[in-house]
BAROLO-464434 format. One line per 3 residues: number of its first residue (from 0); for each residue x, y, z of C-alpha. Coordinates in Angstrom, 2 decimals. Layout:
<sites>
NUM = X:Y:Z; ...
</sites>
This chain:
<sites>
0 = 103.88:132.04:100.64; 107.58:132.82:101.14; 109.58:131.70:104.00
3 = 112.10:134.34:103.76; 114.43:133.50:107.24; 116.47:130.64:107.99
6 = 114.72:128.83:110.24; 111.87:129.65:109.32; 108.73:127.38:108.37
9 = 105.54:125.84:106.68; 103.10:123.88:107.60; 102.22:121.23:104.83
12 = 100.63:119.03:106.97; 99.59:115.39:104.91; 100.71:116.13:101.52
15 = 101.20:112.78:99.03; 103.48:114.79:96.84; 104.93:117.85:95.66
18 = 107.17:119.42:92.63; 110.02:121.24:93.58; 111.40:123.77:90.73
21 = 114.45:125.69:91.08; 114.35:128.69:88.31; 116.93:131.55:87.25
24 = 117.91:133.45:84.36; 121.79:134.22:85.59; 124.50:132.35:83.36
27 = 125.23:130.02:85.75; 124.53:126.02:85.64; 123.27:125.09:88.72
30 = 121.36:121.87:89.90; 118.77:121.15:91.86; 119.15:117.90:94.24
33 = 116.99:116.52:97.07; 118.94:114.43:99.73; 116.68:111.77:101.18
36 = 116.93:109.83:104.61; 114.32:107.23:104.67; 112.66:105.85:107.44
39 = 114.48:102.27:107.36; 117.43:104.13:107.33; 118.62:104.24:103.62
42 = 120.08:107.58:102.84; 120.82:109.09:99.20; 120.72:111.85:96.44
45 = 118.38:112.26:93.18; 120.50:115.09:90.97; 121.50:115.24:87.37
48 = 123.98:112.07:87.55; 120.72:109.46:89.49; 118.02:111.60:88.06
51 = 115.22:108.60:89.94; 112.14:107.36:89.61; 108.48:108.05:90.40
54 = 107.80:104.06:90.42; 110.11:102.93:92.80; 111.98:104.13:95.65
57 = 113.27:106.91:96.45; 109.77:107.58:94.63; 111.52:111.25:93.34
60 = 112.42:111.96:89.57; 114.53:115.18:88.19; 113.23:116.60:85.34
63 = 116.51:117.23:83.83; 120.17:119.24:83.73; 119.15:123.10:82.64
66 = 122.41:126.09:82.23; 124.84:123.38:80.96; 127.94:125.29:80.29
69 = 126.75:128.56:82.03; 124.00:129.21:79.55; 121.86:132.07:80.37
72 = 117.70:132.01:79.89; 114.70:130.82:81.42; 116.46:127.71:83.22
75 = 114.41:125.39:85.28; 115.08:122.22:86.57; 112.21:120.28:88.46
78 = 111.97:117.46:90.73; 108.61:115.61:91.59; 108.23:113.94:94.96
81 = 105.72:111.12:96.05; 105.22:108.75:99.09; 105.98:110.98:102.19
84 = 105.53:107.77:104.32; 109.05:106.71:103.80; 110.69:109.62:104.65
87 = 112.00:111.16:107.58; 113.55:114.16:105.90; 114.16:115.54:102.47
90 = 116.54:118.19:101.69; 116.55:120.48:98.53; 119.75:121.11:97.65
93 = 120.85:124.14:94.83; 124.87:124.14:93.68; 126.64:125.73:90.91
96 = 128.27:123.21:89.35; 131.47:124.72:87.80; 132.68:125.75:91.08
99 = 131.59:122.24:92.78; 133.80:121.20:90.37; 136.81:123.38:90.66
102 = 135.72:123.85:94.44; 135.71:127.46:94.76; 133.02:129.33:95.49
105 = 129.79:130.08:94.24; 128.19:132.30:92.38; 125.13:133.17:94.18
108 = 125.14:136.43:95.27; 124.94:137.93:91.47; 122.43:135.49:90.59
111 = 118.55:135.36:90.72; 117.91:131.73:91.50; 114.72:130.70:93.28
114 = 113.24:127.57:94.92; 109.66:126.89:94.58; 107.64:123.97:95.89
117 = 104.00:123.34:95.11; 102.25:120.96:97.16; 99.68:118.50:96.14
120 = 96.69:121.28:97.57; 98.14:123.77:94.92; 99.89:125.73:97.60
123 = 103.42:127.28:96.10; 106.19:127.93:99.12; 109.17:130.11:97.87
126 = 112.54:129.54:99.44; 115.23:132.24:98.46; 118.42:131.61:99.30
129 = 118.60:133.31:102.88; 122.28:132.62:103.66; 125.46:135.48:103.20
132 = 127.96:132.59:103.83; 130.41:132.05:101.48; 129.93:128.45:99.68
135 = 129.25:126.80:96.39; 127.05:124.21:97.97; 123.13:125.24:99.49
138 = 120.82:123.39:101.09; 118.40:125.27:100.82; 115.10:123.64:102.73
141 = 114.11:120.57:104.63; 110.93:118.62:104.20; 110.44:117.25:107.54
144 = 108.29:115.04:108.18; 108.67:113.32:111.51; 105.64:114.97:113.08
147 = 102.51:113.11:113.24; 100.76:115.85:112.06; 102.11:115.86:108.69
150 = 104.85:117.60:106.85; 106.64:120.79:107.18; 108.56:122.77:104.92
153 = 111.65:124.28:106.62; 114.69:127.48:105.34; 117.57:125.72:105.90
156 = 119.96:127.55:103.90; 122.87:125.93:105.12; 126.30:126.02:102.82
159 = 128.98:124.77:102.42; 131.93:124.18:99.93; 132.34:120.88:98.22
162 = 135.22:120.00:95.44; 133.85:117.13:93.21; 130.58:115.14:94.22
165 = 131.87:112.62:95.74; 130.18:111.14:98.18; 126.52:112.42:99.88
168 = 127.96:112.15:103.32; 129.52:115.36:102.22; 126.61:116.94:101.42
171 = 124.70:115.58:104.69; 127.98:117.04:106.36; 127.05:120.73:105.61
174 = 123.37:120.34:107.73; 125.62:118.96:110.69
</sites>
């Protein structure tokens, strides 16, 4: 299923986990990062630099950094999630890293990149990028989970421009 429009959305309903993969061929290095705000009111980021762990919370792990140095190819980078019950939201969150770091913008448009998220029911979700804005940062979707009846799987494909990561408040900025 592909939710193609920003806004748009997908039922998960009670998933216990899910692997997110974000996939392109382009020779670009970006990164895939999930944002977390947790029900007790923690808040953080599982990318390349706190790649997590399935054992303990956030209860998310990063498979690894893929396109270091703008290297072309079958690039994937996937991140497992687990334990819904702690969460209130999770964002999935694609930049390109050279121009995070030189803050200028990214290189989307002429690039092929795709988000992908499989639930636990063996259900695959495709989220493209559905955004013309100009940015080098995307969140692209939003687990939510703050319905009763389970999860959801929301386009956000909201972005902005970041120089440097410095902090996630910036990042959590961008959905604001």
């Amino acid at each position: 299923m592909e939710i193609k429009q920003k806004g748009g959305a997908a039922e998960l309903g009670g998933i216990s986990q899910c692997m997110v993969t974000l996939a392109w061929t382009t020779a670009t290095d970006f990164d895939l990062a999930a944002l977390y705000e947790a029900k007790d009111g923690r808040k953080g980021m599982v990318y390349f630099g706190e790649m997590g762990n399935l054992n303990e919370f956030p209860f998310m792990q990063l498979s690894g950094d893929e396109g270091v140095g703008d290297s072309g190819g079958d690039n994937k980078e996937e991140m497992r999630l687990t334990k819904f019950d702690d969460m209130v939201k999770i964002h999935i969150v694609c930049w390109d890293y050279k121009a995070v770091t030189d803050g200028t913008p990214a290189r989307f448009a002429g690039s092929d990149v795709k988000v992908t998220l499989m639930d636990d029911k063996g259900t695959s979700h495709d989220v493209p990028l559905a955004s013309g804005d100009v940015g080098n940062v995307c969140i692209v979707a939003t687990i939510d989970n703050t319905s009763p009846m389970g999860a959801k799987l929301v386009n956000e494909s909201s972005v902005g421009t970041l120089k440097g990561l410095n902090s996630t408040d910036q990042l959590f900025a961008i959905l604001n």
